[in-house]
Every structure is written in structure tokens, then in C-alpha cells.
C-alpha positions in Angstrom: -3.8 11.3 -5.0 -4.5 11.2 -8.5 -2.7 8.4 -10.9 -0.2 10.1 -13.6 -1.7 7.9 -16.1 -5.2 8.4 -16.0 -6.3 10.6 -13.1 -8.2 8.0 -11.5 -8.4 8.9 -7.8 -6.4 6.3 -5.3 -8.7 4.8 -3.4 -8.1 4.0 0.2 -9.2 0.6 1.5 -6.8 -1.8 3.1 -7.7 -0.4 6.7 -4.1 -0.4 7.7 -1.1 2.0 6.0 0.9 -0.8 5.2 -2.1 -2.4 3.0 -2.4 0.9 1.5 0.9 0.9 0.5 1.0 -2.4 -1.0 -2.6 -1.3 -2.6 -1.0 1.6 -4.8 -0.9 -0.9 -8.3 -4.2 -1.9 -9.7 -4.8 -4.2 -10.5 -2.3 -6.5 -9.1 -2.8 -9.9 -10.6 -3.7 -8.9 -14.3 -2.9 -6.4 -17.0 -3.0 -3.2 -17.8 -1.8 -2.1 -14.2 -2.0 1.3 -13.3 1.1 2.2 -10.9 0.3 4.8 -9.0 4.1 5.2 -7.6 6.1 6.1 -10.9 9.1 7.6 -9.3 10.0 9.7 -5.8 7.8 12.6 -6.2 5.2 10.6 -6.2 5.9 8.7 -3.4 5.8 12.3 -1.6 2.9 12.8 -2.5 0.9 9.0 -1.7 2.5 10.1 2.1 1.0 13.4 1.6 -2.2 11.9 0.5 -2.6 9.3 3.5 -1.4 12.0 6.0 2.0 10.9 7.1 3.5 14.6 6.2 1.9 17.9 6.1 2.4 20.5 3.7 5.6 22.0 5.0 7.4 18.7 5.4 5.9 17.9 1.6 7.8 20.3 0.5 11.0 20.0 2.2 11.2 16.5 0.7 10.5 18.0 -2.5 13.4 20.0 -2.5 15.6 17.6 -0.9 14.5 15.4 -3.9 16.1 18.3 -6.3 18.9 18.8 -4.8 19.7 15.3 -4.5 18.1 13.2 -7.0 20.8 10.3 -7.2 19.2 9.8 -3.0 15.5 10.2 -4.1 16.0 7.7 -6.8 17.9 5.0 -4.8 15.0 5.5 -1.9 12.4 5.4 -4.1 13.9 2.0 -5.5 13.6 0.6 -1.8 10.1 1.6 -1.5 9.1 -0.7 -4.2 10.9 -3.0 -3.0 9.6 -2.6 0.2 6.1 -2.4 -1.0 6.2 -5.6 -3.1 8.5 -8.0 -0.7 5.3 -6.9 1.9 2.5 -7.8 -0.5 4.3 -11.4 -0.9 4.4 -11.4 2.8 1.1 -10.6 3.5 -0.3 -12.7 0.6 1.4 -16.1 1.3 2.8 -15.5 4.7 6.1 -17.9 3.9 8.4 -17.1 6.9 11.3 -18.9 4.5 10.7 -16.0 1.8 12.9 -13.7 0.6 10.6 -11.6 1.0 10.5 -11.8 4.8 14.6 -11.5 4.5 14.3 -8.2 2.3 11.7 -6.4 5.2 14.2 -7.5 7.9 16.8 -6.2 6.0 14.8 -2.7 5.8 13.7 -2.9 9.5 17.2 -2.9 10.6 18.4 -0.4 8.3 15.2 2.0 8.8 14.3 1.9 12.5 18.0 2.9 13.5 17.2 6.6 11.8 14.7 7.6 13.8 14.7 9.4 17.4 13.1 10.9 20.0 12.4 14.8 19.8 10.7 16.9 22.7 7.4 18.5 22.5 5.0 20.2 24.8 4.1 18.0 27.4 5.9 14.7 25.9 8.0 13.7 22.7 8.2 12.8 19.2 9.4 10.1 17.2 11.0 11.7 14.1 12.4 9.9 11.2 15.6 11.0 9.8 15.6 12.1 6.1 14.9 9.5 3.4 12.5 7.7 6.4 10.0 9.8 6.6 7.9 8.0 4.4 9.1 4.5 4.5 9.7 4.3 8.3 6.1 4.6 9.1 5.1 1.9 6.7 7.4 -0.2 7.8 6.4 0.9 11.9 3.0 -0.6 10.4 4.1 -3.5 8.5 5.6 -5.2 12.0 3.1 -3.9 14.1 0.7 -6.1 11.7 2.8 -9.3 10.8 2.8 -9.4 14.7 -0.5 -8.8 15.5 -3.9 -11.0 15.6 -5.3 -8.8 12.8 -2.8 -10.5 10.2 -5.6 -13.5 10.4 -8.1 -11.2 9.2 -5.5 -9.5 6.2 -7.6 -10.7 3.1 -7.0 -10.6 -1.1 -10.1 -9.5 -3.3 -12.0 -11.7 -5.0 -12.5 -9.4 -7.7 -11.2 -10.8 -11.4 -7.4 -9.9 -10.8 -7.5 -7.1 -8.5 -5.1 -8.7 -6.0 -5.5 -6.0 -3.4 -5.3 -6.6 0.6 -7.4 -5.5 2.9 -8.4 -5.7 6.7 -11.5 -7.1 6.7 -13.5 -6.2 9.9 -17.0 -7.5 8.7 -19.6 -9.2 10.9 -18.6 -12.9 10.4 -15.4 -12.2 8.3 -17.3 -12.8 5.1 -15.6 -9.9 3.2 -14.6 -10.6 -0.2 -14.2 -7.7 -1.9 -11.8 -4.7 -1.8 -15.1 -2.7 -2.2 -18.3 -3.4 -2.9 -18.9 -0.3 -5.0 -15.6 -0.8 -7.1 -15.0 -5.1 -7.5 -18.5 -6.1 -5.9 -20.4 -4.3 -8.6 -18.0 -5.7 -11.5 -18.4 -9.1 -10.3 -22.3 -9.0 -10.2 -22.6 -7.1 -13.6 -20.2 -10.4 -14.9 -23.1 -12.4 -13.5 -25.8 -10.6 -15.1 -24.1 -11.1 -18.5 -23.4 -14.6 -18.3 -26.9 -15.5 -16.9 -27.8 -13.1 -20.0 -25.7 -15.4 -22.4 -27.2 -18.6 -21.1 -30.7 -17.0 -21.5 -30.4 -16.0 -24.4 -28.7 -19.4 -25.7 -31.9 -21.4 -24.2 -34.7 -18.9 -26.4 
């Protein structure tokens, strides 16, 4: 998935959906952000991009979208909400939040539309329309917040990136989103600065 604005390629690094789907500004904590969700459409295509539709059901919402954009629009306005009341959750982790009051209020109103469909040898959990998208991250969001890998959610180090990520390194030393992206920003900043004060001293 490509940004409107620029082009850029969304990269993928939160190693959970939910982080992925609170990782779709950049930066977070400092301007100019690129938004990578501008309206429904393009939240079709972010769940197309992480894999939570195929082609087929891509398209469906598409023209659901069309034919009822006054829908699209309101559920596309939850999904932001969504996406920023679970960054503040899984930033500060305040239990007295509104934050944590505006998921519950989702769960409840999300989890009831989905059920159980047969398949070959077992079943399916499908989402009714307008959950498709959201009800998995939100399926994700609790499984975290409830989970022992919540300890291990971090926030980049890099100069107001603000992104969330799982980090699974040896010693839980991670401190950047990426390496390649923030990592390489941050030690070019120190190769300047150690420039300056060279420089400054000759």
C-alpha cells in the first residue's frame, strides 16, 4: 500500500495487526504526518495490503462503499477512532482512559456481527458487513492488551516517529521501529553533530 500523498510504500513493522494499524500515520509525534488512511477506500485497501481480504471480497467492499457511501463514511470515521483510542492504549496503558472506554465500546458493538460459517472439514468466523476490516483489528487489539506480549509493545526512539512495535529482540533492547528507516536517521544525526563539534574545536 502506497500513501496518496507521496507514494511512499507502508511499511510493515509492529509485528502484530493491531500495531500495524495504529502504525498507518508517520510520523506520529511530529509534523508533516503522512496519513496513510484518508478515507474508506483506503482503508480497503490497508486490509487488502496486510491480507485480511482477498481480491474478491476487496472488491465487494468497494462497491458496497458506492452504493452506500453515507455507511462507508460513518465506518471509516470509527476506524480512526478505533486506531487512535488503541495507540493511546497501547502507549500509556491508563485503564481510566477514555481511550480504553471508546475500544470497549467498539468490542461490544463489533464482536456481536460476526458468526460462525461451515467449511470443509470445520468452520469460519465471518464478519458481517462494515466488520470485515475492523473486527479483526479489534480480534487482535484484545488478544494483545490481554496477553504477556503487551510488556514487550514498544514506541521508537526515532526523533518523532511514535510508532509501536513488538519487539522480540535478544535482551529486549530494541529501540527502533527499524533499523534501516529510524536507526540510520538517528546515527547520521550523530555523525553531524560530532561533525559540528569537530569542526567547532579546528
Amino acid at each position: 500500500m502506497r500513501s496518496k500523498e507521496t507514494g511512499r510504500l507502508l511499511p510493515l513493522l509492529g509485528g502484530n495487526l493491531c500495531l500495524d494499524f495504529v502504525n498507518t500515520v508517520d510520523p506520529r509525534l511530529k509534523e508533516p504526518r503522512e496519513e496513510f488512511l484518508t478515507n474508506y477506500r483506503q482503508l480497503i485497501e490497508w486490509g487488502a495490503f496486510v491480507g485480511l481480504i482477498d481480491p474478491a471480497q476487496r472488491n465487494k467492499l468497494v462497491r458496497r462503499s458506492l452504493a452506500k457511501p453515507a455507511a462507508a463514511a460513518a465506518t471509516f470515521k470509527r476506524a480512526i477512532g478505533v486506531r487512535e483510542a488503541l495507540y493511546d492504549l497501547l502507549r500509556n496503558r491508563n485503564s481510566t482512559s477514555g481511550a480504553l472506554m471508546a475500544v470497549n465500546a467498539e468490542l461490544s458493538q463489533t464482536f456481536v456481527q460476526r458468526r460462525l460459517e461451515p467449511i470443509r472439514g470445520g468452520y469460519l468466523v465471518r464478519w458481517q458487513p462494515w466488520a470485515e476490516i475492523l473486527g479483526p483489528v479489534l480480534e487482535s487489539a484484545q488478544a494483545l492488551l490481554t496477553s504477556k506480549e503487551l510488556a514487550l509493545v514498544r514506541e521508537c526512539a526515532g526523533h518523532g516517529c511514535g510508532w509501536l512495535f513488538i519487539d522480540t529482540s535478544r535482551g529486549h533492547k530494541r529501540r527502533w521501529c527499524s533499523m534501516a528507516i529510524c536507526g540510520n536517521r538517528a546515527k547520521a544525526q550523530r555523525n553531524r553533530r560530532r561533525k559540528l563539534v569537530t569542526g567547532s574545536k579546528n
